[in-house]
Each structure stands twice: as C-alpha cells, then as structure tokens.
N, C-alpha and C positions, 0 to 999 in steps of 0.2 A: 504493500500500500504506500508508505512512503517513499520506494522509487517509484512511483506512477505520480506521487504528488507532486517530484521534483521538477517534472516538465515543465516548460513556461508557456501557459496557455495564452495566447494572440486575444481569441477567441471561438466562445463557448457557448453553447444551446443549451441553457437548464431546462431540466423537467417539469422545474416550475412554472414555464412559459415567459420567460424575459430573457432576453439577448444579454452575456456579460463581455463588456470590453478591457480585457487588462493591457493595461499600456506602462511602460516602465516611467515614462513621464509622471505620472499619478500616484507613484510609489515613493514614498521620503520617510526614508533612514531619521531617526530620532537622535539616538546617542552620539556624541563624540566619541573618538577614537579616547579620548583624556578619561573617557568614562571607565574602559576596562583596566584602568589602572596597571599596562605591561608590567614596566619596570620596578615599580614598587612591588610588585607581586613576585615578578622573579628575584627580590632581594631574599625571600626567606631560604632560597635556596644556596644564599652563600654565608648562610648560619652555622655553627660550627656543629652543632647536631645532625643536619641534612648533610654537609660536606661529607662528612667523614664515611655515610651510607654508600654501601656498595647494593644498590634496590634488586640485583635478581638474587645475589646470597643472600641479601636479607630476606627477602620472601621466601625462598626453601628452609632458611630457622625458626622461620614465623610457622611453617609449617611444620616441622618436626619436634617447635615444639608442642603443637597440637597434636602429634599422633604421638607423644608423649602423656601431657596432661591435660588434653583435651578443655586448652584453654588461651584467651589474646589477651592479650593488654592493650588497653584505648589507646594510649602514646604511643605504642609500637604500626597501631590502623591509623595516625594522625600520619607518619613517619611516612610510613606506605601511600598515602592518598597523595601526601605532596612529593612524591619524588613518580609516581605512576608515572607520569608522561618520558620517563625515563626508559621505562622497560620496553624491555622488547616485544616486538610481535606477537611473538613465539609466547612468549610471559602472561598475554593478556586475557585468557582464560582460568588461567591458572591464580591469577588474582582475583580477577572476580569471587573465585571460588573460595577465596580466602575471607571475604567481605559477606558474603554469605554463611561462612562458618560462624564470623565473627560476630553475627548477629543474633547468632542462638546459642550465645554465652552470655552468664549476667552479666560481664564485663561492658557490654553493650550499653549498660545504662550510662555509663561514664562518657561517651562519643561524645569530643568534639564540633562544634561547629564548624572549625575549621577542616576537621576532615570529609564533609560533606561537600564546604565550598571547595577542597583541591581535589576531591574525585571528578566533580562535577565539571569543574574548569579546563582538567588533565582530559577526560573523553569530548569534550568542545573541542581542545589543541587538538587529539589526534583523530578525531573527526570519526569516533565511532558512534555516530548516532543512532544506531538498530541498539549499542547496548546499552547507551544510555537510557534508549525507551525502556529498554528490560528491566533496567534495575531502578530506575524511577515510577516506574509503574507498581512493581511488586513490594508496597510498601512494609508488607509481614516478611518476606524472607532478607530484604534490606535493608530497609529504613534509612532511607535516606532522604530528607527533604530539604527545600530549595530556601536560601532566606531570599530576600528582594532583589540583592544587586545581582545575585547570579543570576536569579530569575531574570531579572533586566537583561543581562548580558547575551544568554541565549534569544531571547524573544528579538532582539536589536542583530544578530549575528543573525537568526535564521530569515529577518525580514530584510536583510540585507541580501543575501544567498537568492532573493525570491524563493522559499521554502515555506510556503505561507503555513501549511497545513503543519509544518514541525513546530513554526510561533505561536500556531493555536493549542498546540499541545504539551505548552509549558503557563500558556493561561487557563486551561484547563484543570491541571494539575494544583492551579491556589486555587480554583474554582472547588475543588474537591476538597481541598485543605481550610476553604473557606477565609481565609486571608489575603485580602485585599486593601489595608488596613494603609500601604504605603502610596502617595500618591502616586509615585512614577512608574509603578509596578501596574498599579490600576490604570493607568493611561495607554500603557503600551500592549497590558491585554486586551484595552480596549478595541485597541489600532489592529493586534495582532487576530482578533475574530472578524475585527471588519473585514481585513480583507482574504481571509477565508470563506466569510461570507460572501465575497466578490469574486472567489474559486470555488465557482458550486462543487462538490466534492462527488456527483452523480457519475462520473466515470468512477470514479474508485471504488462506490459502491458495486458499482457493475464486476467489478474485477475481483474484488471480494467475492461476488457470490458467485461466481465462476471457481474462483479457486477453491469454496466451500463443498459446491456441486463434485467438483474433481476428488474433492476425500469423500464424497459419500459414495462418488462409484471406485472408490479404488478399494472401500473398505466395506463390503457387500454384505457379510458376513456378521450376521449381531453376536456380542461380546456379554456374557452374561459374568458378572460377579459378584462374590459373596459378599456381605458386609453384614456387621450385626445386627442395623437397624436401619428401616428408612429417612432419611431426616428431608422435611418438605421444603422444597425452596424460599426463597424469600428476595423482597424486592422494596430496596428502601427508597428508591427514585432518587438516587442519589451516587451511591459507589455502585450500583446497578443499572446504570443509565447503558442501555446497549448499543443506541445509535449516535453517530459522531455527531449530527445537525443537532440533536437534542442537547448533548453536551456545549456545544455552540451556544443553544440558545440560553440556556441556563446561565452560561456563563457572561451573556451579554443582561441576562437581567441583573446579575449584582452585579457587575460594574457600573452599572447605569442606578444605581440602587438611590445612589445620594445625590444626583443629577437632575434638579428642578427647574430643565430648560426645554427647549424645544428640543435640542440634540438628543439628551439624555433622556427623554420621552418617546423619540421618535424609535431608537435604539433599543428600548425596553420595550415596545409594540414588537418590534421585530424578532425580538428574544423571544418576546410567548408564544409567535409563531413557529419558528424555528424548533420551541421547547413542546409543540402540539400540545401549551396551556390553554387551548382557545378563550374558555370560560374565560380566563385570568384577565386576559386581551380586551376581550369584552366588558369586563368590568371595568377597565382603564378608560376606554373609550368613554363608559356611561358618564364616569367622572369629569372628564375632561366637557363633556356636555354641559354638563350642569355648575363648570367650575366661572369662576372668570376671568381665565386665562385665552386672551387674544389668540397667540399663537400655541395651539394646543398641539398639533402632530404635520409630519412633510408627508406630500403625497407619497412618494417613494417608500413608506415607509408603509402607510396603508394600505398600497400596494402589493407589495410583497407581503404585508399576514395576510391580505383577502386571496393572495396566490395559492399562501400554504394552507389557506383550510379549503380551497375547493378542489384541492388535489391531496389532501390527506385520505389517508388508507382507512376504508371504516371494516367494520366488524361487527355481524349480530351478537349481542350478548347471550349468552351459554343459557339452554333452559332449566339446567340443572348444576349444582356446583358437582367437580368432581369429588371421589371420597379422599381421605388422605394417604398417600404413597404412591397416587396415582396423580398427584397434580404437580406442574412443569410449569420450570419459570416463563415462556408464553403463557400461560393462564393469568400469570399475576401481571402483568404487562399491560399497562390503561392503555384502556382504546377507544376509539368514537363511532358510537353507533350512526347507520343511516340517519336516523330521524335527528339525532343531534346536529348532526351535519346540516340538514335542512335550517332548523331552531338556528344554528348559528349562522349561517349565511343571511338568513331571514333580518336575524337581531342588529349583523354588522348592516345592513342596507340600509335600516331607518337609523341607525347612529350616524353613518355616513352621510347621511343625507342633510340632518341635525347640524354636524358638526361642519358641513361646506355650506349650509344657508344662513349658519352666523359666522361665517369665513375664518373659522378656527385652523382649517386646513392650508398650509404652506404651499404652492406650488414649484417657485423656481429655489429650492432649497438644498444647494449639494452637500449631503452628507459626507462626503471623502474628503472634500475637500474642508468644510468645517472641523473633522475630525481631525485632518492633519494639525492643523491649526492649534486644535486643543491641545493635541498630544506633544505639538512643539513648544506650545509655550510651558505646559508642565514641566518638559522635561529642560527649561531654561529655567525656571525660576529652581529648580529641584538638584539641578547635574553637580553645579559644584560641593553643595550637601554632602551630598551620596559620597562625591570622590575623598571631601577629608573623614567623611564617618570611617569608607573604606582603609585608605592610609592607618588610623588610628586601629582599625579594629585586626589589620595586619600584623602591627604590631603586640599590638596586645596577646594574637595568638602564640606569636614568635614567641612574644616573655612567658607567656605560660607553657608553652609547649618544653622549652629550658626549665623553669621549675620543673616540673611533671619530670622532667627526665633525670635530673638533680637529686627529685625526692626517690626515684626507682632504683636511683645508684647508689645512694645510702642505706635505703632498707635492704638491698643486696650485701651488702656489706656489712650491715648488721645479722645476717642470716648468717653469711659466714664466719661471724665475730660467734655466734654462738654457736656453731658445731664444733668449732674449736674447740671453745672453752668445757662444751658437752663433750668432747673427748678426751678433753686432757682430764677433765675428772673421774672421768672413769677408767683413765689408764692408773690415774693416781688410787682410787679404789682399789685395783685390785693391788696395785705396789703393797699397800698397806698391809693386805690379804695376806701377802706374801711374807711380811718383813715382820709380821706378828705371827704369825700360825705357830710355831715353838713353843711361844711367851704363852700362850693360851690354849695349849692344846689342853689340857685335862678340863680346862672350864668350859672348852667346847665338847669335850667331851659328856662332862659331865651334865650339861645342857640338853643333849643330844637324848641322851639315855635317861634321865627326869622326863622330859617331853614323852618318850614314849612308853613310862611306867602309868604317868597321868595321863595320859589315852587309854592304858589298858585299865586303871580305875575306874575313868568313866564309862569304859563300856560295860564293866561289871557291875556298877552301880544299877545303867539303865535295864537291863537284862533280868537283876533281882527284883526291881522294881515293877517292872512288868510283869513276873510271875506271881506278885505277890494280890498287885490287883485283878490279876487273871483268877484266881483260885476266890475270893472275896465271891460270898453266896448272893 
C-alpha cells in the first residue's frame, strides 16, 4: 500500500464523483531545515558514552546477555536507539528484535524519551519506513510513541517527499494517542490529512482488496484451531477503526476541535463525512442554522459530505442478533441502513437550502490555500520555540543518559566490592576451621555426642508417652 501511495498523482477520478488536481505548485513544505535540529542532534554522538560504542558488538552482548538472564537495561536500549543508524544492514533485524524483547521486560518501565526520539529519527535517516510503520503501529509488542517534534519532523519530511499518505499516518497515530495538545503538531496534521484528502486513497483500496482476494485463493483450505474458549470480538470505534478514510476523518474532527472559524468548520463537516458520522454532520449543520454566525461553512466542503453520504455503503440491519461465539467483528461495525440514507439526504436538502437563503454558505473559499496559510503562520510564530525546547531537551538527555551510566558503573562495582568481600570471609571461615580444630577437638566432640544422646532422650520420652496414653481406658 505505501509503495502505490508513493506515486505522484497529476490527476485523479475519485469515487466520490469530483475530479482531484495535484499540482506540486499547491504543495508548501512548513518547516525549516533549522527545524530538524542536524547538528545539535549529531552532537550527542560525540559524547564520550556513545564514542566509545562499538553498536554491532554491543548488540550481540545486549543479546547474550539476555539469553543469559533474560533481561535489558533502559541505558543500554537508550545506547542502542542512538547509535542504530550506525548498524549495519545486515544488523537491522536483529535489533529490532532486540527492542521487542526489551519490551517485555519490567525494565521497560524505565525507557527513555530519548530513546524513542533516536529510534525514530535513526529509521527516518535510513529510510526504512515499512519498519517504522511496524513498530509504530504495534504499540503492545513496542511501545514506542512519538512526542511532537519528531512527530513534526516526519509529517514535514514525508510532505516534502510528496508521500502524502505516510504524513497522514503519523497524524493518525496522535489521533489514536489522542494528543494534539501542541500547536505545530496540530497544524501540520492538519495540513498532512488535507492533503491526503486531496489523494483520494481509492486506488489503494482497490489494490488492497486485490491482494486480500489473492490470500483467500491461495489459502482454500479452512484452518480449524483449538483454543480454550471463545472470546467475542469487540469494537471501540477507535483503535478499531478499519478503514483509512474513517481514520482521516476522525482525525480531521479533532484537529478542527478548537477551530471556531469558517476553516475549522468547514474541515470538521468534512471529517464527519469522511468518518460516515452522518448524524454528527447533521447536527452541525442544524447549528450552524440556527446560530448567528454569517459565515457558517464553504461550499466545497458541503460538497464533499453531501458526496460521501450519497455514495456510502448501506446495509439492512440483521433481523436477529447472532448468538455469542458466532458473532464477527463485521457485525459490530456501524453501518447505514437504506432508509437512513434516505432521512439523511432528505434532512441535508432542507438544511442546505436554510443555510444558502441566509447566505451562511461560502462560495469562492479555497480551503488549500487558507490552510497553507494557517499552517505557515503557526509554524512561524511556533518554529523557533520548538528548536531551543529541542536544543535544551538534547541536552538534558545527554546529562542524564551520563548519570544513568555513572550510576550502572558504580553499582557494578559495588556488586563486585561484595563478592569479594563474600569471599574473603568465607575463605577466612574456614582458615579458622582449620587453625582451631586441635584446640577444640574434644569440645567438639563432646558436643557432637550430647547432641545425639539428647535426641535419643527425646525420642524415648515421646514413644513412652504415647504408650502411656494409648493404654488410658
């Protein structure tokens, strides 16, 4: 899917019924190059901690000594994430897998920020973006999550690339994480759905279901397996969102969340379509009727939710619920029946109609180009911020990461201050053993031999004692 997205589409026939023009004129790059902070970032690498790493022998000790004591140290995966872009080719599975062990060790509660920001930097440098999806995605077997400037950093790098659909899927990912809290972060996911939304994503889908069709004929054969129990699906509309348009739209409603303008209005209409909220949509609309706000929404915008509910997929609903162990996450999956479809078409006509006879509706209102606008001036009043928090918070890892390894040297050290000292005493024990045994023989002996007269007392005590209440009438 993401080499299909890579293409640069000229132009495009959506499904939806509107013609999309991409033109690279229309396309403007946000960040400064000052933004990704090069050279301050490759300073940590002339730390005397990092210098001194040789990254592919240290990853086979990192491993041996996990097939030892099946255990990592945080410092040692901080170590690793910023020297990664070191390793070899050959090396870069093999790490991964090390990053995956290391997550299912408590040690993991200890990770670094820093080591998420230099995994994540190190697979950008060397452009393995299939794995970065893999391990950003699987956030139980990794755990790795993004703070804002990285998140910037990719979204600014893959909108540069023309890689629309890789920027959507790093605003996606705070869309899931629900943090959107920074503005430059929320500006550039804004930018980076827009113009995913401006690359209908309808080829890919196609190709996906192509390549889905191709394992179901290659795999003919059903797979029955045991398992203890059945456990029934579940669907939160959220980390269970199956379709990429829906993940879009969601993700255009909360960045639009706090946006009480035409833009930011117009963009949240589009979201509930895109997110098949129709209702939602609807109720925005009513509002916007009744509000008294001049400029309530752009055509282009009305335009496209009244595209996407008269070509959404309906479905009659089920006349009977299935029982449980028989029911599939399709069943749990909101759908729109026929006659909704109707009801809502119905409902958008007279709102629309409402909303252009008090001329609420925008005509000549270019959303791209308002957008860029916003997302440039955000990212001017915001960029230099960003770059001394970054600077400062470089540092800061650097000094901690030096402690952390200061404090690992000394409790090493102290570990082997007492095996010593554990063995010199008990060389010294037995010395003693040795250098007295003469002096004490008969009192050890005599010890020896008491000890086991007074066992054999007590067991004649308890023996006469028991026959005595044994025989008792």
């Amino acid at each position: 899917m993401a080499a299909v997205s890579r293409i640069t589409l000229k132009r495009l026939f959506c499904k939806y019924g509107k013609n999309v023009a991409i033109s690279r004129n229309t396309v403007r790059t946000i960040l400064s190059d000052a933004y990704y902070c090069h050279n301050k970032w490759a300073e940590r690498l002339q730390t005397s901690i990092l210098q001194k790493v040789n990254i592919d022998d240290f990853a086979v000790k990192l491993q041996e000594k996990y097939d030892r004591e099946k255990l990592m140290n945080a410092v040692d995966m901080d170590i690793l994430a910023n020297k990664f872009e070191q390793l070899s080719r050959k090396q870069l599975d093999f790490a991964q897998s090390l990053f995956y062990k290391f997550r299912h060790t408590n040690e993991c509660l200890k990770v670094s920020e820093s080591t998420h920001h230099a995994l994540v930097r190190a697979l950008l440098e060397l452009q393995e973006y299939d794995r970065l999806w893999e391990i950003l995605k699987d956030k139980i077997n990794y755990g790795v999550f993004l703070d804002c400037y990285v998140a910037n950093i990719l979204m600014d790098h893959f909108i540069k690339k023309e890689m629309y659909y890789e920027a959507a899927l790093v605003a996606y990912d705070m869309m899931l994480q629900e943090d959107f809290t920074h503005p430059l972060s929320r500006a550039l996911s804004w930018y980076a759905c827009h113009l995913r939304w401006r690359n209908p994503p309808a080829t890919m889908e196609e190709v996906t279901e192509q390549e889905q069709q191709e394992e179901e004929d290659e795999d003919e054969e059903e797979k029955v397996i045991k398992v203890p129990f059945i456990e029934n699906p579940w669907y939160d509309d959220h980390f269970d969102i199956p379709k990429e348009m829906q993940l879009l739209g969601k993700t255009l409603t909360m960045v639009t969340r706090e946006e009480a303008n035409l833009l930011g209005r117009s963009y949240m209409l589009i979201g509930w379509g895109l997110y098949e909220k129709f209702e939602r949509g609807l109720e925005l609309l009513a509002q916007w009727v009744e509000s008294d706000e001049d400029k309530a929404v752009c055509q282009e915008a009305l335009t496209d939710f009244h595209n996407r509910l008269e070509n959404v997929e309906t479905k009659e609903a089920p006349a009977e619920q299935k029982p449980p162990g028989v029911i599939q996450l399709e069943d749990l999956l909101p759908f729109v029946t026929p006659e909704q479809k109707t009801e809502y078409l119905e409902r958008l006509q007279v709102l629309e109609e409402k909303l252009r006879s008090s001329g609420k509706i925008i005509e000549d209102f270019n959303l791209a180009e308002q957008l860029q606008k916003y997302a440039a001036d955000v990212a001017q009043s915001q960029e230099q911020t960003d770059i001394s928090q970054q600077v400062a918070l470089f540092d800061a890892w650097n000094e901690k990461r030096q402690e952390l390894v200061d404090e690992q040297i000394a409790e090493f050290r102290r570990s082997l201050k007492r095996k010593e000292i554990e063995k010199r005493l008990e060389e010294l024990r037995e010395q003693e053993l040795r250098l007295t045994f003469f002096e004490n023989k008969e009192r050890i002996r005599l010890m020896m031999k008491r000890g086991k007269q007074v066992q054999e007392l007590e067991e004649l005590f308890q023996s006469e004692e028991y026959l005595h209440w044994s025989q008792r009438p």
